[in-house]
C-alpha positions in Angstrom: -115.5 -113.0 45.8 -114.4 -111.9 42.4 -113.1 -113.9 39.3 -109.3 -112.7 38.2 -109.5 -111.7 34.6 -105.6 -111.7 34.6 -104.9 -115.0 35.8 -102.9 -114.1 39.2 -102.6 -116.1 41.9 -105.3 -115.9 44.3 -104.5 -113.3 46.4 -106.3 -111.4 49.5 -107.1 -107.7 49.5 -107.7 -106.1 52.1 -110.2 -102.5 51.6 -108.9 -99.7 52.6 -110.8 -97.6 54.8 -113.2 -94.8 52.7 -111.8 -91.1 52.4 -114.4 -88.7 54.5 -116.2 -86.8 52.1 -117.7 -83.5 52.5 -121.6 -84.0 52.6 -124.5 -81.6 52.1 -126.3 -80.5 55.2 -129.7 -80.8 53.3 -131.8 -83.7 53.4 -132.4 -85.6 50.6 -135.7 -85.2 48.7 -137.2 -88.4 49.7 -140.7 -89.1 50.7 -142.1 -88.8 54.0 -141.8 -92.0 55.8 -138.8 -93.3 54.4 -136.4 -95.6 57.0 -132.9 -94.2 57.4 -130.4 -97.1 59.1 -127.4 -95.7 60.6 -125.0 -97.8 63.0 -122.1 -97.0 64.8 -118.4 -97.8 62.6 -116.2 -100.2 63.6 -115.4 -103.7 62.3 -118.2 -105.1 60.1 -120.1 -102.1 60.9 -121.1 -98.9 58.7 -119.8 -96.0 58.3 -122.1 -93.7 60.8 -122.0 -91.1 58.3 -122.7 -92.7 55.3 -126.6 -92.1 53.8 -128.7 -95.4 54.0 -132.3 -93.8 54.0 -134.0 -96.6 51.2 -135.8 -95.2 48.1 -139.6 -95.8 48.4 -140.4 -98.5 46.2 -144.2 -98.8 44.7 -144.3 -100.7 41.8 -142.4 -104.3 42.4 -142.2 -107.1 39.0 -143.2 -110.5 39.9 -141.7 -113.0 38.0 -143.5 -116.4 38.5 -141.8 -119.9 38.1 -142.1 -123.7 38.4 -142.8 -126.1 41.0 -141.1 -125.8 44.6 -139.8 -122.4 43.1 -143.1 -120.7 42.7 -144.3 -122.3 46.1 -141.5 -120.5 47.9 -142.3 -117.2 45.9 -146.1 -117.6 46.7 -144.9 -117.0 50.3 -142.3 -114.3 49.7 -145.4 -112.7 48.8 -146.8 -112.5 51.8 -144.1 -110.1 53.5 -145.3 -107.5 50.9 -148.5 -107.4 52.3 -150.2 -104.1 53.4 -151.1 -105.3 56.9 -147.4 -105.9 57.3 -145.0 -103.2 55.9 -147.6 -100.4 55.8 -147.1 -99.7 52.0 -149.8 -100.2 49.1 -147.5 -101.6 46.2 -148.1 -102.0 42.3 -147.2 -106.0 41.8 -146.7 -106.6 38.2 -147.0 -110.4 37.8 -145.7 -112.2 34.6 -146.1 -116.3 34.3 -142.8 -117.6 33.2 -143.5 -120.9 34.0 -142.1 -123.2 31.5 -145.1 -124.2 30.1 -146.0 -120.2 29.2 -142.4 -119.9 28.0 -143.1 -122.4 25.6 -146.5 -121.5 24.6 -145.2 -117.7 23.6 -141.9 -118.6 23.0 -140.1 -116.7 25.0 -142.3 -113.5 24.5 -143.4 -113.1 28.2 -139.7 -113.2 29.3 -139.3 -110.2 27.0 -142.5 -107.9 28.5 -141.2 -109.0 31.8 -137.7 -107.3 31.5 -139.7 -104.3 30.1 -140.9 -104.0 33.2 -138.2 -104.6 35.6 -136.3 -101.9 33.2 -139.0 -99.7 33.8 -140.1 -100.2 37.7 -136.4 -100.9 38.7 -137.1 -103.6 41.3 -138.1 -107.2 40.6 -138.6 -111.0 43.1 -138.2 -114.1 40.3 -139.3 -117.7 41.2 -136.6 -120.1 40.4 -137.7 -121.7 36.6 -136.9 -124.9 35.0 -134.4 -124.5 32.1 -135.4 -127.3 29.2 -132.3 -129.1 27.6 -131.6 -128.7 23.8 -130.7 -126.0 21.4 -134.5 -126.2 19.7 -136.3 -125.3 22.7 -136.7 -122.1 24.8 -133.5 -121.6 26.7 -132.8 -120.3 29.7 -135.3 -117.0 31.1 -132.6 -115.6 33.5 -130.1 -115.2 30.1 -132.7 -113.3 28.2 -133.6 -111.5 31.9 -130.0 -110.1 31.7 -129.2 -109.4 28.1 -132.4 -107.6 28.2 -132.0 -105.1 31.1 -128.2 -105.6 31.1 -127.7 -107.6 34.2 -123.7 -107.6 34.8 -123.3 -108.6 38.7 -124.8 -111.3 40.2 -124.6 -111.0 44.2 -125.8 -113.9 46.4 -125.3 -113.3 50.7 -125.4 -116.2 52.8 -127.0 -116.3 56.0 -126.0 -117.9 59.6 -128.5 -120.3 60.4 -129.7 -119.4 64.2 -128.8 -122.4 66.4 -125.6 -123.4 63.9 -122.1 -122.8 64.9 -119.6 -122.1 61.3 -116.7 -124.6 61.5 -114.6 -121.4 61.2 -114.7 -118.2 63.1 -116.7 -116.0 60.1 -119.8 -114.6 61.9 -120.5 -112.3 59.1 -122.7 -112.7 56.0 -120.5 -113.9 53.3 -121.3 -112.4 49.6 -119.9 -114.0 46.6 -119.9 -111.5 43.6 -119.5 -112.9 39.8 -120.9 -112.0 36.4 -123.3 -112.6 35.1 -122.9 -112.4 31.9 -120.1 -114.4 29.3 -117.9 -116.7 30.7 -120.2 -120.2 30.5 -123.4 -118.0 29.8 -124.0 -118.3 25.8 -120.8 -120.7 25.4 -121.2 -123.2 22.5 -121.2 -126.9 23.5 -120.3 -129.7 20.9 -119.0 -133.2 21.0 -117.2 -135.4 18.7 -116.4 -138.8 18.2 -118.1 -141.9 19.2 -117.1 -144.7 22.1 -113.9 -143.8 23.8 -113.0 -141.8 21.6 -115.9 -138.8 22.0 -114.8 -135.7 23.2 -116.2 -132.4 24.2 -115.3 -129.3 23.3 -116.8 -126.1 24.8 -115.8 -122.1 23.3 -116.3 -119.3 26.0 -116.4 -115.2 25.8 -114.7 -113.6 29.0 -114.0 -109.7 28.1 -112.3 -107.4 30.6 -115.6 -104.8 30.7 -117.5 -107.0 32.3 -114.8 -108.8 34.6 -114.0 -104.6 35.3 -117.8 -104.4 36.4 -117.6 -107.2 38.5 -114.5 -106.2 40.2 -115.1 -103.0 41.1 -118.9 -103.5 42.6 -117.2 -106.0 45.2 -115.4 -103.4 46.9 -118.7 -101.0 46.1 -120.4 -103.6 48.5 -117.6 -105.0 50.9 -117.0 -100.7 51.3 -121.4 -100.5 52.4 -120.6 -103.5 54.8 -117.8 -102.7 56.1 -116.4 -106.1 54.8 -113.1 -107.6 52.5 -112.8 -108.8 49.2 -111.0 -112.0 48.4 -109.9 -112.3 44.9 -109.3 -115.4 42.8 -110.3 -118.3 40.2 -114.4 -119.3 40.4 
């Protein structure tokens, strides 16, 4: 799902099917080892042709969080395990907890986007963001202004056992940006009793809605899937 920049209607677009491109016959230089996914086209399926084989990842950023979110991390953790996938990996682990947050304000949020700029993959506990202007914000903003985070992609999954009340039986992605829009937009109020009001002021620039736009047909064209365009 993508957010209209021009305020049309909300409209459904349906991808058109990719134009056959003329490959090389050569195999890519990739390490020894790595998986290549290929599955017959057809509806929801991927184009047979297309090249899937993964980059081989060794070096992955750990971002730690707060409370239930670095409990669920803690046991993401364990699927990188040797024993398991077969790989030795380089975890980088940086404590943004709020607590370290505070205590170098904000400076550990900085080295950890150095990182993630320089390793290129990265798993982040969820972290508490503290109310008021005064304190140390919100990690993810500095996270994406740092390594300039556009897209934000989040796939839900079908949970085995429960039926959809409608007939979608395929992952559903919703793309938005993540950057401007109510990211950085100044909050005020005025007035007191009844009469209070609040006012908020927003950024929303056509480069990044153009960003957005165009990596949700880059994914639905990988999946083999539709976009649906309109108002968040």
């Amino acid at each position: 799902m993508a957010r209209s920049w021009l305020g049309e209607e909300k409209r459904s677009l349906e991808l058109s099917r990719p134009v056959n491109r003329t490959r090389s016959t050569a195999a890519p230089n990739l390490e020894e080892g790595t998986p290549a996914h290929r599955r017959n086209s057809g509806p929801g399926q991927l184009d047979p042709t297309a090249d899937l084989r993964l980059p081989v990842v060794r070096s992955i950023v750990v971002l730690h969080g707060d409370q239930t979110g670095e409990e669920l991390l803690i046991q993401a953790l364990r699927l990188f395990e040797r024993d398991l996938i077969g790989l030795d990996l380089n975890l980088r682990h940086f404590d943004l907890s709020l607590a370290r947050r505070r205590q170098t304000c904000n400076q550990v949020v900085l080295e950890a986007a150095g990182s993630l700029r320089e390793a290129g993959f990265g798993i982040k506990a969820a972290t508490i963001t503290p109310e008021g202007s005064d304190d140390v914000g919100s990690p993810n903003a500095i996270l994406r202004q740092a390594v300039d985070g556009r897209v934000i992609v989040r796939t839900g999954r079908r949970i085995p056992g429960v039926r959809p009340p409608a007939p979608v039986y395929s992952p559903i992605s919703v793309i938005r940006m993540a950057v401007d829009d109510a990211y950085g937009a100044s909050e005020w109020r005025d007035g007191d009793g009844l009469a209070e009001c609040a006012y908020r002021t927003e950024k929303i620039s056509r480069h990044t809605c153009r960003i957005v736009a165009e990596y949700a047909f880059q994914h639905a064209n990988r999946v083999g899937a539709r976009v649906f365009g309109g108002p968040k």
